[in-house]
N, C-alpha and C positions, 0 to 999 in steps of 0.2 A: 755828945757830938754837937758842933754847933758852926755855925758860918764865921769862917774867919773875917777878923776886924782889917778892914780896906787898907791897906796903907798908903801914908802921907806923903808919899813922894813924888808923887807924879808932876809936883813944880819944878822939880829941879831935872827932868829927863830931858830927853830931844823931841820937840816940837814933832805932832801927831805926820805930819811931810815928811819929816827927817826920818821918825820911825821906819817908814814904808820901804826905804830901802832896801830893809833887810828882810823882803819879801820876795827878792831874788834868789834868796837861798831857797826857797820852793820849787821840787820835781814836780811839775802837772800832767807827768805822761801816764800815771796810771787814772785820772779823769778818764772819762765818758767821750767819746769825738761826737760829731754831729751828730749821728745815728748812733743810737745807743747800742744798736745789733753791728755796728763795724767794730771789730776790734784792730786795724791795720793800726800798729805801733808809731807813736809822733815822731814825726820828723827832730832835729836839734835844731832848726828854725823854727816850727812849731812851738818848742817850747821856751825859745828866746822871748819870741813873740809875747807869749802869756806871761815870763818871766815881767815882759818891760811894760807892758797893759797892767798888774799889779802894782806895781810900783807905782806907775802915774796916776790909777783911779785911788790907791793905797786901802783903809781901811774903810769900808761902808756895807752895809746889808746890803742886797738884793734891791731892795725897794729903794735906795738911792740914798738911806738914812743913814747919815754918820754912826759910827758902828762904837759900841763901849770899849776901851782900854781898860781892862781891870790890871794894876796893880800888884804884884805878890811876892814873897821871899819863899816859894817853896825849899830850898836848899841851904836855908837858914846860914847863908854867907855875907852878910849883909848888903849884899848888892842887889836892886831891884830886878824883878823879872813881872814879861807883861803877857795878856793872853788877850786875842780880839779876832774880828771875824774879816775876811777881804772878800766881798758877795758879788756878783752880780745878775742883773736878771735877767728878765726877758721872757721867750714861751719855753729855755731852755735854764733856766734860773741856779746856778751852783752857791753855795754858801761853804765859804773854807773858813774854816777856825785851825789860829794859830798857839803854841806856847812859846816865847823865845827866851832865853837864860842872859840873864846879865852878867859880862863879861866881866872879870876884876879889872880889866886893862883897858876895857871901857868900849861899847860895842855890844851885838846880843848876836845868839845864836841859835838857830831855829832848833828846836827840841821833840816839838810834837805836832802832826798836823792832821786833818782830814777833812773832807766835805761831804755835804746833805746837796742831794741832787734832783731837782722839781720838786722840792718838801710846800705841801701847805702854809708853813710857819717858821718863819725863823729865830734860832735861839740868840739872846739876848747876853748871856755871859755861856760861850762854850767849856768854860771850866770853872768851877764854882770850888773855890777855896775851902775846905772845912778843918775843924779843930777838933782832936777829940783827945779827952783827958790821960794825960799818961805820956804822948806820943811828942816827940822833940820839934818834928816836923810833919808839916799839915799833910793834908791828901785833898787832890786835887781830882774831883768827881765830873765825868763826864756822862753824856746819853748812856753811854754802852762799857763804860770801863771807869778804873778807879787809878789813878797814878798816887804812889810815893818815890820820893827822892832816894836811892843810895850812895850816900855821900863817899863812902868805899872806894864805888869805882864809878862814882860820877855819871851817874843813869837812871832809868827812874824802874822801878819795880810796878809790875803791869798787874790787872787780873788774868792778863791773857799768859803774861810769863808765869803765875802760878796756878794754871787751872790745867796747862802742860807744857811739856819740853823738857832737855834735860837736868836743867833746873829746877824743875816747880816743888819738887817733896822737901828740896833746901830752902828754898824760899817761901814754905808756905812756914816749915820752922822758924824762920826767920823773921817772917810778917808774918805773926797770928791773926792781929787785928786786921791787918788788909786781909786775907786770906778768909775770914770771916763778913766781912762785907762785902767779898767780891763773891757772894754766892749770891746776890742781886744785885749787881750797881745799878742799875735800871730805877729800882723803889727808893734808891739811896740818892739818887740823880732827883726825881720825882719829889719826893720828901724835902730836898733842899729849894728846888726851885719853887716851889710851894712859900715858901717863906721872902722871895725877890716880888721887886715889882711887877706886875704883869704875868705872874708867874713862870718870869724867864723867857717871856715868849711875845712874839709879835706876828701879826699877818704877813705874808708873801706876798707882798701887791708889788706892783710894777707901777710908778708914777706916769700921765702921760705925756710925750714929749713933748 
């Protein structure tokens, strides 16, 4: 198993602006509201709101710092797909990592999402590409889960889809090798960022204005 080699596409994409748009396609209603003990459900102006606040700030950590586009073909279609983080901070600091799939007809579509909420540190690449011998298509390792692609039916196979529901005894058949790593993505997340700069990781600071 080893870290997939970066690819070379990223000159020929849509300018890191243009990307952003497709940060609209983000639900923020299951976020946190001001007070973390409110759960009172967001309004559809609430979440316009944060829809069109994404957009315009587009991709950057927390700390105000342009945020990394990694680059990947998890779906070995030859069409790029990108994964990066949309942050903001403050004394209530969220960090959202996205994955969105490159469209053939050109265009991306949001595939995976979630966020770290007041975290000390924030992560550096939320999806860390890896290669491992045998396997057609990468896996795409995060904090808490492991993703591969099912080209089949166009979705990704989760540790969470095979550890239950009523699929998982088909799919862990199916994915030995995930199914086997996903009895730690944790140490397997760990293990690879270990080997990135920084090891994956940066302080939570807040710039002052």
């Amino acid at each position: 198993m080893t870290l997939a080699t970066p690819l070379k596409c990223a000159s020929g994409q849509p300018s890191r602006k243009e990307l952003a748009k497709y940060l609209a396609q983000y639900d923020p209603s299951g976020e946190p509201n001001d007070h973390i003990t409110d759960e009172t459900p967001w309004t559809p102006e609430e979440i316009e709101a944060t829809r069109r606040a994404l957009v315009l700030y587009g991709f950057q950590y927390p700390n105000g710092q342009v945020s990394v586009i990694t680059w990947t073909d998890f779906d070995g279609d030859g069409v790029c797909n990108f994964s990066a983080s949309a942050g903001i901070g403050g004394a209530k600091s969220i960090d959202r990592h996205f994955l969105f799939r490159g469209l053939k007809g050109g265009g991306f579509r949001l595939v995976d999402s979630d966020y770290s909420y007041k975290s000390t540190s924030i992560t550096i690449l939320p999806h860390i590409s890896m290669r491992v011998a045998g396997e057609k298509l990468p896996l795409l390792v995060k904090e808490d889960n492991i993703l591969q692609w099912q080209a089949e039916r166009k979705r990704f196979v989760t540790c969470d889809l095979i550890k239950s529901g009523p699929e998982a005894l088909k799919l862990r058949t199916a994915f030995s090798l995930l199914a086997q790593l996903c009895t730690n993505p944790r140490g397997i997340f760990d293990w690879a960022a270990d080997q990135l700069p920084h090891k994956n990781e940066l302080p939570n600071w807040t710039p002052p204005a």
